[in-house]
N, C-alpha and C positions, 0 to 999 in steps of 0.2 A: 555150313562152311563159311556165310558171308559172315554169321554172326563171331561165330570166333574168329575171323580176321581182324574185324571190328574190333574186336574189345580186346586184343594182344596188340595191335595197331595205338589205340586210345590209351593203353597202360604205357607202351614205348612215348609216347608223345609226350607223355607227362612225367617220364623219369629221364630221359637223355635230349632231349631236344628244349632250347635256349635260344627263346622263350618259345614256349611251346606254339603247335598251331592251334587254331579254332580247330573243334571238335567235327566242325561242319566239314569243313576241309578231311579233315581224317577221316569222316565216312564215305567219301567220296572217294577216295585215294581208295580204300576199302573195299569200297563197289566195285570200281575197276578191276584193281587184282583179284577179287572173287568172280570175274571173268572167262579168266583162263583156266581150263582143266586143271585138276588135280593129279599131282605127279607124274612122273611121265617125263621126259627126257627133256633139259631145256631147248625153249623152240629156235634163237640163236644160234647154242650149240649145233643142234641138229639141222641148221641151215647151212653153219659153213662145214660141215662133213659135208654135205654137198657141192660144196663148189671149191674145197681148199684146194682138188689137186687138178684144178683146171691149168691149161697153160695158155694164161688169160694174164694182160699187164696188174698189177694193183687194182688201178681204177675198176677195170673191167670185171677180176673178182668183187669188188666191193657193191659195183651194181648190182651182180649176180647173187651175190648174199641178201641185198635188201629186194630183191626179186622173189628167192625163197621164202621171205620172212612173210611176203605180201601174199604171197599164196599159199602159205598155212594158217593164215587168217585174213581172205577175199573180204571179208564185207565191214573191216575197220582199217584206220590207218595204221601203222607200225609204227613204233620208238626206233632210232638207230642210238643207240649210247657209243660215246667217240673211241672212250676208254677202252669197254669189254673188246667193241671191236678191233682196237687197233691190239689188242693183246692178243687177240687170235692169230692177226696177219702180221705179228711179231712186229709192228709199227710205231712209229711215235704219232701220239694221239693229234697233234697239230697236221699230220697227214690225213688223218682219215675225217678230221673237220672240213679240207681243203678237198677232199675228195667229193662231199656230200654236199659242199657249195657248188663245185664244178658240175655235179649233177640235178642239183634246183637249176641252176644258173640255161645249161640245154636242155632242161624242161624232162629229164627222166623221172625227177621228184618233182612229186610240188607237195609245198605244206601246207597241213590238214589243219595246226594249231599250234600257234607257240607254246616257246617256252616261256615257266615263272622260275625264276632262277631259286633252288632250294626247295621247289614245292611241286615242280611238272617239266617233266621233258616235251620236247619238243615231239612231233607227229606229222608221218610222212605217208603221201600218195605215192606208190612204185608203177612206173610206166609197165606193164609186165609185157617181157617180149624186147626188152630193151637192151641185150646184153649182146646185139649182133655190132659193130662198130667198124666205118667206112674201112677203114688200116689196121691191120694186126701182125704182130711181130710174127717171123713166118719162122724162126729158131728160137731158141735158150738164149736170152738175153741176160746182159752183164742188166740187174737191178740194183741200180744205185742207192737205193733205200737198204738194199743187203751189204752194198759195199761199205756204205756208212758205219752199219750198225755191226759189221762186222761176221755175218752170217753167209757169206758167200766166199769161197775161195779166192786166194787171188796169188799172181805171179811172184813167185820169190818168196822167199823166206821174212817171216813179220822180225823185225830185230830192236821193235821197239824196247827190249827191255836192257839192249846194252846200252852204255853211256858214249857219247861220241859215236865216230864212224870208224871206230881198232878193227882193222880186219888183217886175217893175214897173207899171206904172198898168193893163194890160190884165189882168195877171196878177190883181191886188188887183182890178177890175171882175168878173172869175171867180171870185174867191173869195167875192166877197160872195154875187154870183146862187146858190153852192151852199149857201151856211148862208140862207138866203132860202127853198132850196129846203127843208131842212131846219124851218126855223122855221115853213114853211104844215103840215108835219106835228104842228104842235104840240109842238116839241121844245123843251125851255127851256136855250138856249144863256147860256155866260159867258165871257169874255176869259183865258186863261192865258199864264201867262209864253212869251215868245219862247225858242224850241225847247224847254221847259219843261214839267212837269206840274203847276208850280203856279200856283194861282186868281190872277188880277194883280189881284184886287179880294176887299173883306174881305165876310163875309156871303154868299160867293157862292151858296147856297143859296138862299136869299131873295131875291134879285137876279136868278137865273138868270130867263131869260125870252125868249118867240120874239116880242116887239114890234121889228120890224124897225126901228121909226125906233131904237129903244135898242142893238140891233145896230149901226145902222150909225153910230151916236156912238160905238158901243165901237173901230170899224176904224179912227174918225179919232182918238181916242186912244191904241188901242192900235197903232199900225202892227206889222206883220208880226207877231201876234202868235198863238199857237194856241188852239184853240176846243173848251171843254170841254161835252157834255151832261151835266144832273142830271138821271140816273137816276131811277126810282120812280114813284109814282101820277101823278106833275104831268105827266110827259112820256110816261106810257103807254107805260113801255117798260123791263125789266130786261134787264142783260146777263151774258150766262158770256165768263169771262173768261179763255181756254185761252194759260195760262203756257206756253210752247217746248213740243217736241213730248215732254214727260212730260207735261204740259198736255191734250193733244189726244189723245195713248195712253190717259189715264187715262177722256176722254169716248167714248172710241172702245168699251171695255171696255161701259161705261154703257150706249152706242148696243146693241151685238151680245147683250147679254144680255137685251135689250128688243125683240128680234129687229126692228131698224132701225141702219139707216144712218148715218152720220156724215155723207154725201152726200146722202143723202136729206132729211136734216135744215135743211144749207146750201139745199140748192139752192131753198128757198120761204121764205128771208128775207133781211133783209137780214146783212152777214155784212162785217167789215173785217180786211183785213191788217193788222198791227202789228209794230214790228220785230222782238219775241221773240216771236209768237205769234200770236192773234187774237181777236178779240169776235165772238160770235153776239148774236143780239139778237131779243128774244120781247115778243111783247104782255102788257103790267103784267094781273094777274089783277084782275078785279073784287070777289075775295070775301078777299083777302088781305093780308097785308102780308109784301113781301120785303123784306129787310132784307141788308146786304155780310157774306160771309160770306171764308173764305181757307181755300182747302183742307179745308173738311168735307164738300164733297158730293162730293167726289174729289182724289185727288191735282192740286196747280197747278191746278184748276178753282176758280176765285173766282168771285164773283155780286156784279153790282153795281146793289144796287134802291134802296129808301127813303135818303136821306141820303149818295149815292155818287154817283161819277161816272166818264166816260171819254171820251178825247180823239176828236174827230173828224177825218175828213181835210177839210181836207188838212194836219193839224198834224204838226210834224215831232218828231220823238223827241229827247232829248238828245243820243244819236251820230249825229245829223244823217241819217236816214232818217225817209222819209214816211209816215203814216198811210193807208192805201187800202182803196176797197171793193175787197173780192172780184172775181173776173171776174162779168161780169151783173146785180153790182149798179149802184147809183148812189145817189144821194138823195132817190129816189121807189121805190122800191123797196119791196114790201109787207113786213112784219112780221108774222109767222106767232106762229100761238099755240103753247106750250109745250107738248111730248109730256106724256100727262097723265100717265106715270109718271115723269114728272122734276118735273113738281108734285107729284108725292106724297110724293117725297123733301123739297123745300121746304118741306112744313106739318109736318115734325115740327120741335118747337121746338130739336132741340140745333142745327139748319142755318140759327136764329134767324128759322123764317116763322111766324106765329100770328096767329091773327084780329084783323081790324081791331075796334081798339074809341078811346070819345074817349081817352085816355091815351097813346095809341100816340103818342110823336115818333123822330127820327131820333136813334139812340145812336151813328152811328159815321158819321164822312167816308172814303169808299173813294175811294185815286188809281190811277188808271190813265194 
């Protein structure tokens, strides 16, 4: 078997590969895959059958998979490929690279051998026994990775495929009862441009407000127009604001090093799909001031508090997709207070959060 791998190996090298490798290299490469048994079910595949229908966050499946892979062959290291894997857990592969740093990084891998780019993957040690973790999601959680990608339900009807926000008199009768619903939480809503992120009215700061009669003189002037909340102390409420999935890798990092979830996080507030990404959304502190920041508390993680804002659903985006909660959210949906080590990151002053005092105004308009 080694030999005819070898030499279908040594024929491929010489007809499709530019400029070929040394020959030495290809028997080597050869050795190895004449290794593993002969047919028989991929050892991959038949690792995540085992662990696909854990109700386990990402990370934790993913442990769990390179856990199996290490126990169907104890006495070498394991390959993780980014790709096959992230196709199995329906992923984009920049996840499941962020996944396997986070796990070199708290010592569940360690690696066995680099990679040569083109010529050898990388090789990993599996901590086995490693897939118990301090905090685990205790329900079904809204996963942000499905919300992104599209693969998880969510509230309302998807309407990215009409143009503008044309709705008709039932439809406009639903939208108001939901910014209604919105404005008994004390949320200080403001009219923005139709499919638009900008304020249709000047001052909107100042303006913003959850007086329903004033809401709903805004729906009779503005028709079909999208509906912005101002952020900060007034509406008891800031948001993270995870730019596409470098956005949500970079809070994800955040999450696993503060030994918590990404899921665990969603899954006890309210939480919106957006068309590049999403808003988490936390209870405004009482002893603080946050204030819009872009990218200093992580990569594509922006904060939108004192003097910011961000669109609600059902407002539609420029490229004519919809604004949505989360699966299990809606518009009554509780508001969870901030992990306190992600307020600890906010009070230092370069993330621009620092004690309320009278002098404090808004320095900056955040759009979302």
């Amino acid at each position: 078997m080694a030999t005819e791998i070898e030499a279908l190996l040594l024929r491929a090298n010489i007809q499709r590969c530019q400029p070929p490798l040394p020959d030495s290299e290809v028997r080597q490469i050869a050795a190895s895959v004449a290794l593993y048994p002969a047919g028989g079910p991929d050892p991959l595949q038949r690792a995540w059958e085992v662990v696909e229908n854990l109700k386990q966050s990402g990370f934790q499946k993913f442990i769990a998979l390179a856990e199996q892979l290490q126990l169907s062959q104890p006495d070498r290291p394991i390959v993780l490929p980014l790709e096959r894997i992230a196709a199995l857990m329906a992923l984009h592969w920049t996840s499941v690279r962020n996944y396997r740093r986070l796990a070199v990084d708290s010592g569940l891998l360690s690696q066995a051998d680099r990679a040569i780019p083109h010529r050898k993957a990388a090789t990993f040690n599996v901590l086995v026994g490693s897939t118990s973790f301090p905090i685990k999601p205790t329900k079904p959680t809204n996963d942000l990775v499905g919300a992104l990608s599209g693969k998880h339900s969510l509230v309302g009807e998807d309407r990215g495929a009409l143009s503008g926000n044309a709705v008709d008199a039932c439809e406009e009768s639903a939208r108001k009862e939901r910014l209604f619903s919105l404005a008994d939480r004390n949320f200080r809503l403001f009219p923005c441009k139709k499919a638009g992120k900008e304020p249709q009215i000047r001052a909107w700061n100042r303006a913003a407000t959850n007086d329903k009669r004033q809401i709903e003189l805004w729906c009779q002037q503005f028709a079909d127009c999208n509906w912005g909340l101002a952020t900060g102390a007034g509406s008891k409420v800031f948001v993270l604001d995870l730019d596409s999935h470098l956005g949500l890798n970079s809070f994800w990092e955040l999450c696993y090093k503060n030994f918590l979830t990404v899921d665990a996080i969603v899954s006890g507030t309210l939480a919106t799909k957006t068309p590049n990404g999403a808003h988490i959304y936390f209870e405004y502190p009482t002893d603080g001031v946050i204030r819009n920041s872009a990218s200093k508390v992580a990569a594509r993680v922006d904060i939108r508090g004192e003097g910011g804002y961000v669109l609600v659903p059902p407002s539609v985006h420029p490229s004519g997709e919809t604004y949505r909660w989360t699966a299990g959210c809606d518009e009554k949906t509780q508001i969870a207070n901030a992990p306190a080590w992600l307020l600890d990151i906010l009070t230092q002053d370069q993330f621009g959060v620092h004690h309320r005092s009278e002098s404090d105004v808004p320095r900056m308009a955040g759009l979302q």
